[in-house]
C-alpha positions as CSV (number, residue, x, y, z in Angstrom):
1,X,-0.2,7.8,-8.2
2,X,-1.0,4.7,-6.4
3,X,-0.9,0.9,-7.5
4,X,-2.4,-1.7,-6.4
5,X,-1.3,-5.3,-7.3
6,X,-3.9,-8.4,-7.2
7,X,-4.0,-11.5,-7.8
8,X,-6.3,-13.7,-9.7
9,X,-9.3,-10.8,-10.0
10,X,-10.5,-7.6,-8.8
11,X,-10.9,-7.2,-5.2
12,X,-14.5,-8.2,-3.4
13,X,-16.2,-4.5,-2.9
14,X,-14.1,-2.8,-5.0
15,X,-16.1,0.0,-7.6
16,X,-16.0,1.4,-10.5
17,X,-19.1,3.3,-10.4
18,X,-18.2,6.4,-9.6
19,X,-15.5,6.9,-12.2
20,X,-14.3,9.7,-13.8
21,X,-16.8,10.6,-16.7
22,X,-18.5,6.9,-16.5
23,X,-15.6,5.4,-17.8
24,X,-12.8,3.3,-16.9
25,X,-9.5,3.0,-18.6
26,X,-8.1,-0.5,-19.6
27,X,-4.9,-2.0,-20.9
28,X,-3.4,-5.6,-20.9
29,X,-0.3,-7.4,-20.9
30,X,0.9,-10.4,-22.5
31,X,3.0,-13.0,-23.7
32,X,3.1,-11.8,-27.3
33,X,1.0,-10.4,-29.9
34,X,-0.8,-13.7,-31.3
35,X,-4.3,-13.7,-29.3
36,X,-4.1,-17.6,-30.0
37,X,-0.7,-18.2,-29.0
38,X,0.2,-15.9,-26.2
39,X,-1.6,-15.9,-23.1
40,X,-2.7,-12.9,-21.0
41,X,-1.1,-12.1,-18.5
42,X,-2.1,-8.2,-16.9
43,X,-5.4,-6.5,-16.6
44,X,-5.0,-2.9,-15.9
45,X,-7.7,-0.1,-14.8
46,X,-8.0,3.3,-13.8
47,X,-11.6,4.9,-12.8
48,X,-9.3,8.3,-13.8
49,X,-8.5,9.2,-10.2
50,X,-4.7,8.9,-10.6
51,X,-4.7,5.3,-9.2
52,X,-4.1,2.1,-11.0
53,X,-5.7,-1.4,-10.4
54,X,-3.2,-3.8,-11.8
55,X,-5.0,-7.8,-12.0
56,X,-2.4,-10.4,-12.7
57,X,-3.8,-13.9,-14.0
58,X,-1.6,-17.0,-13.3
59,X,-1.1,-19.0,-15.9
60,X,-4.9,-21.1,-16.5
61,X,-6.6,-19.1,-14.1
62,X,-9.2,-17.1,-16.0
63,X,-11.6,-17.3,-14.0
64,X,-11.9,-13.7,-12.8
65,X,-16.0,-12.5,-12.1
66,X,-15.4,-9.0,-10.6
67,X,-13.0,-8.0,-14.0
68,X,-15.4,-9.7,-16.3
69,X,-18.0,-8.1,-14.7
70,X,-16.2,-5.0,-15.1
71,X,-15.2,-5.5,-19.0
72,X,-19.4,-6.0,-19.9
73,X,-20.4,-3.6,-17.9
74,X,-23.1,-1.8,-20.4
75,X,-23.4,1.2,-18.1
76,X,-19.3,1.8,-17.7
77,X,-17.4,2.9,-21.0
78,X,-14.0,1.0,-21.4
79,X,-11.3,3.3,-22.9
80,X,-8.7,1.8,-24.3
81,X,-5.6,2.5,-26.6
82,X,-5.5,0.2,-30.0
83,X,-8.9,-2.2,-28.4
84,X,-8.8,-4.3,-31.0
85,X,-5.8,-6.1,-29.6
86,X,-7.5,-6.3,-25.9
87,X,-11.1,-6.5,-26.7
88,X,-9.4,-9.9,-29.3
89,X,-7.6,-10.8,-25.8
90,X,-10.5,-10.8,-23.5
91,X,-11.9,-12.9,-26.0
92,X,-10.1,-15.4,-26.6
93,X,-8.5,-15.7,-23.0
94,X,-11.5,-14.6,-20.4
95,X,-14.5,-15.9,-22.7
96,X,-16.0,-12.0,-22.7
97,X,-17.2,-9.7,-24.9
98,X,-16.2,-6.2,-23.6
99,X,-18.5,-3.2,-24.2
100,X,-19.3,-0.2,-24.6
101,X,-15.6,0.5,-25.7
102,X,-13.5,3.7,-26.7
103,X,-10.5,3.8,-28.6
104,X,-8.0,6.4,-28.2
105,X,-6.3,5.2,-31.3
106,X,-8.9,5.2,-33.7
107,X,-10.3,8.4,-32.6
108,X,-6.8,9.8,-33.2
109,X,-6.4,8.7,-36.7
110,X,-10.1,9.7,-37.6
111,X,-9.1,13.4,-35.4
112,X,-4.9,13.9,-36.0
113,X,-5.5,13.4,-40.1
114,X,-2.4,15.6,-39.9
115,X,0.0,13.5,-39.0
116,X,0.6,9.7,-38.9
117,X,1.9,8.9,-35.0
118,X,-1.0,7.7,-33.4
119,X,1.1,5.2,-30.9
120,X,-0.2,6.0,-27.5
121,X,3.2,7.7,-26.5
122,X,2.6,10.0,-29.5
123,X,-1.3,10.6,-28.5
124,X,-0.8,10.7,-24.6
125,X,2.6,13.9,-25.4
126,X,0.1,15.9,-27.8
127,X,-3.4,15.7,-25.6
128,X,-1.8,15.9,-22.1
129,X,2.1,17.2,-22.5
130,X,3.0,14.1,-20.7
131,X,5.6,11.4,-21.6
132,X,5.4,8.1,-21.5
133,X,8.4,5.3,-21.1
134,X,8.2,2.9,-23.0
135,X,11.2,0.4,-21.8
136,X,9.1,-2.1,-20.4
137,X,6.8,-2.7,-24.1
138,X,8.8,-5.9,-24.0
139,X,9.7,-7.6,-21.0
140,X,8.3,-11.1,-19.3
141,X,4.7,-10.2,-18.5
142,X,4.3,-13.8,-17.2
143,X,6.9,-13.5,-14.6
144,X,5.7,-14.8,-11.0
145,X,6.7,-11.6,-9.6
146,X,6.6,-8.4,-11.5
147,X,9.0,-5.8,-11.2
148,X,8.8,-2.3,-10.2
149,X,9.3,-1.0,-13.2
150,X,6.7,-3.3,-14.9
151,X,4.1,-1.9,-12.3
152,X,4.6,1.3,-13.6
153,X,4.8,0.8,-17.0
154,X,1.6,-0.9,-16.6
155,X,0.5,1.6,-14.7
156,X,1.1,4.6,-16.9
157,X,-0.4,2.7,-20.2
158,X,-4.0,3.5,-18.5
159,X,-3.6,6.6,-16.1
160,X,-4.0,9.2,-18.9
161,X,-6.8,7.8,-21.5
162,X,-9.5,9.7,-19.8
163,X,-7.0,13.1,-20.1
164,X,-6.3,11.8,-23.7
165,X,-10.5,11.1,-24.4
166,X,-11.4,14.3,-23.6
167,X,-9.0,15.8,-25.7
168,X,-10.0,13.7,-28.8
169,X,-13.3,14.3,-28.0
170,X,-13.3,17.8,-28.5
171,X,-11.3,17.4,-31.7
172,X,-13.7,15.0,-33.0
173,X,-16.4,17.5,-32.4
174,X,-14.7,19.7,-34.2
175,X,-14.3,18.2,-37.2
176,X,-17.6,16.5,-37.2
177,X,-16.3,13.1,-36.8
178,X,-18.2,12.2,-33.8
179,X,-20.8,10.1,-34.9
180,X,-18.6,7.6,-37.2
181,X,-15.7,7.4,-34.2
182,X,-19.1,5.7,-32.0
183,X,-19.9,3.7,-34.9
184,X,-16.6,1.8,-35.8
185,X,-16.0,1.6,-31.7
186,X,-19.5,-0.2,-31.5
187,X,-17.9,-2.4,-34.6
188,X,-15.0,-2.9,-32.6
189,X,-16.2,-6.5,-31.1
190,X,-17.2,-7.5,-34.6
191,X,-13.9,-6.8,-35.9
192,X,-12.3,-8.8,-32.9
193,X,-14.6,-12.0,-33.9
194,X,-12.9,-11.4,-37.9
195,X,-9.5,-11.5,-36.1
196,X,-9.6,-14.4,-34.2
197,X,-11.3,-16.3,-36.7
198,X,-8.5,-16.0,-38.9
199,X,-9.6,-13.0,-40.6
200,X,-7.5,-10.7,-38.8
201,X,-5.2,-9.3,-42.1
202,X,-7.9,-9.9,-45.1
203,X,-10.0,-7.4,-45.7
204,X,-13.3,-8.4,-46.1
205,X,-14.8,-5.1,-47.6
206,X,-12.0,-5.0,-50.8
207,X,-13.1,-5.7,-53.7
208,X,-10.5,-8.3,-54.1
């Protein structure tokens, strides 16, 4: 596994064309879990080749074209676990809408009906046998300088969702759950609009 730390955006010349499956694997760090409140503060990639591309965004300085360009990509799927929390963030904090997206965690819950663990250290043990640490969840992701430890925390949150797709995938298959896991990832954005305009715990379908 190799990291690589930078600053402010992607790297000029860096590609993610040639990534594993036509996907790229995202995660992000940040301040807290209120999209309005707590600013980002970590983008992390993987094209699935066992290295890490960690983009940390100084405080007011969102202006990052290689990532965004990255995040809409239309030909690149973006895999990501629980993407309604970072496709809300990349909102609200780099003024994109990501797409095409994949969520680990939704296609676990429509795929693991048997059980009710569908964090990503839960998903990541059961499709790959590998387990995560968890110890730096919560830690100051707007540091100046990030630790060690939060580089590979970072790190490991994106290194295994293509290992983890491809597992789901298959299940999905199997159960015939294929074609609505595409549709409620293509709702995905939608449901990150609802969120951020205040409709993030109403649910607009219920009858009441």
């Amino acid at each position: 596994m190799t990291i690589h730390l930078h600053h402010g955006d992607l790297p000029e010349g860096l590609s993610f064309e040639g990534a594993r499956d036509g996907a790229v694997a995202v995660d992000s760090e940040t301040m807290g879990l209120d999209p309005h409140r707590d600013r980002l503060c970590v983008v992390q990639l993987s094209a699935g080749d066992g290295d890490a591309h960690l983009v940390q965004l100084p405080r007011g300085q969102y202006d990052a074209p290689r990532l965004k360009a990255v995040l809409t990509d239309q030909g690149l799927t973006k895999i990501f676990h629980f993407a309604r929390f970072d496709v809300a963030a990349f909102m609200r904090w780099l003024g994109v809408v990501t797409g095409p997206v994949y969520c680990t965690k939704i296609a676990s819950k429509l795929a693991r009906t048997y059980t009710d663990r569908h964090g990503l250290k839960d998903v990541v043990r059961e499709a790959t046998g590998i387990e995560l640490s968890k110890q730096q969840q919560s830690s100051d992701w707007g540091a100046e300088t990030l630790t060690q430890a939060q580089k590979e925390y970072a790190a490991s949150d994106v290194l295994h969702l293509h290992e983890t797709r491809a597992r789901l995938d298959e299940m999905l298959a199997r159960e015939g759950r294929s074609e609505i896991a595409e549709a409620c990832f293509a709702f995905l954005p939608v449901r990150c609009r609802l969120d951020l305009m205040g409709w993030d715990e109403v649910d607009i379908f219920a009858h009441r």
